[in-house]
N, C-alpha and C positions, 0 to 999 in steps of 0.2 A: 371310846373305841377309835374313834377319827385322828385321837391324839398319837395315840400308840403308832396308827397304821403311816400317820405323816411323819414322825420320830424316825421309824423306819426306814421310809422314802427319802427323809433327808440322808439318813448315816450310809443309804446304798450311794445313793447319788457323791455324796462327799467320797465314799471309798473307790467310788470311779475316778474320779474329780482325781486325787491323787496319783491312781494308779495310771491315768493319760500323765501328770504331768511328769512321772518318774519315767516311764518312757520315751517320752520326747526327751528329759535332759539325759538317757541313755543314748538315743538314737544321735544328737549333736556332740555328744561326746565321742559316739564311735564316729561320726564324721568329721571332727577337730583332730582325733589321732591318723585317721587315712590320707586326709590333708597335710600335715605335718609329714608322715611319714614320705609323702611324694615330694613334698619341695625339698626335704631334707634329703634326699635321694637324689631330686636335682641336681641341687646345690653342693651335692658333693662331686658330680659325676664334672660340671660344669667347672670345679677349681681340681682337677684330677693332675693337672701338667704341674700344680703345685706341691704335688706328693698326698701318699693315702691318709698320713696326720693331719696336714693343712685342709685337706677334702673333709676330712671326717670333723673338723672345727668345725669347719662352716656347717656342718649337718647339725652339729649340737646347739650351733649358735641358732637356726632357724629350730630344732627344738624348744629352746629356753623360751624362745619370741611368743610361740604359739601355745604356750604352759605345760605340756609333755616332756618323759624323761624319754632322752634315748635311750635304746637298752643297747642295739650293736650298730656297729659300724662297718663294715670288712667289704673288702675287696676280692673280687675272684676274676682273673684278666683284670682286662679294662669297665668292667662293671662297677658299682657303687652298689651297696644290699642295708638298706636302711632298717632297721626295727624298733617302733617305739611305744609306749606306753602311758596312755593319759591317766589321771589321776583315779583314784576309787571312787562309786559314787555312793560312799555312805551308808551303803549296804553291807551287814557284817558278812564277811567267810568269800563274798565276791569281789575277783580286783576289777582294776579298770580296763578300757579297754584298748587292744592293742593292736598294731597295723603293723604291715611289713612293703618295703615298696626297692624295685629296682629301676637301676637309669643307666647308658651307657650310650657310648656312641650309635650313632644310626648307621643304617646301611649292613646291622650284622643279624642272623638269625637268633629269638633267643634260646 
């Protein structure tokens, strides 16, 4: 009976075990894509005197850096509107996760 009941304990414990570590690489995933999405926002708003294609490079090129696809780029004014999307984790029918981030000059209300 002691064997059963330890069998048990271990399969619970391992299916914790798992379920912490899918979570944390959820959780640094969605915070590699909020990251990404702000410097990529940055980085666009910061080369903006270059034109919204040259801004929007560098957005994708700080995407590629951090392993995230961009999804958009667009400008509204002088604003930069980043949107990107980190990888799937593995999980069928669930995508990855996704961040949106804007940057624009200071001194204006948003």
């Amino acid at each position: 009976m002691a064997t059963i009941w330890t069998a048990m304990a271990v399969a619970a414990l391992t299916g914790v075990a798992v379920l912490a570590i899918w979570l944390a690489t959820a959780v640094l995933a969605r915070h590699r894509a909020e990251s990404a999405a702000d410097l990529g926002a940055l980085a666009a708003a910061s080369h903006a005197a270059e034109g919204p294609a040259q801004a929007c490079e560098r957005a994708r090129w700080i995407a590629d850096r951090m392993a995230v696809s961009l999804v958009t780029c667009r400008w509204q004014r002088l604003d930069a509107f980043v949107e990107v999307q980190a990888p799937s984790l593995g999980i069928a029918g669930l995508p990855g996760p996704s961040a949106r981030a804007r940057a624009g000059p200071t001194g204006q209300p948003p």
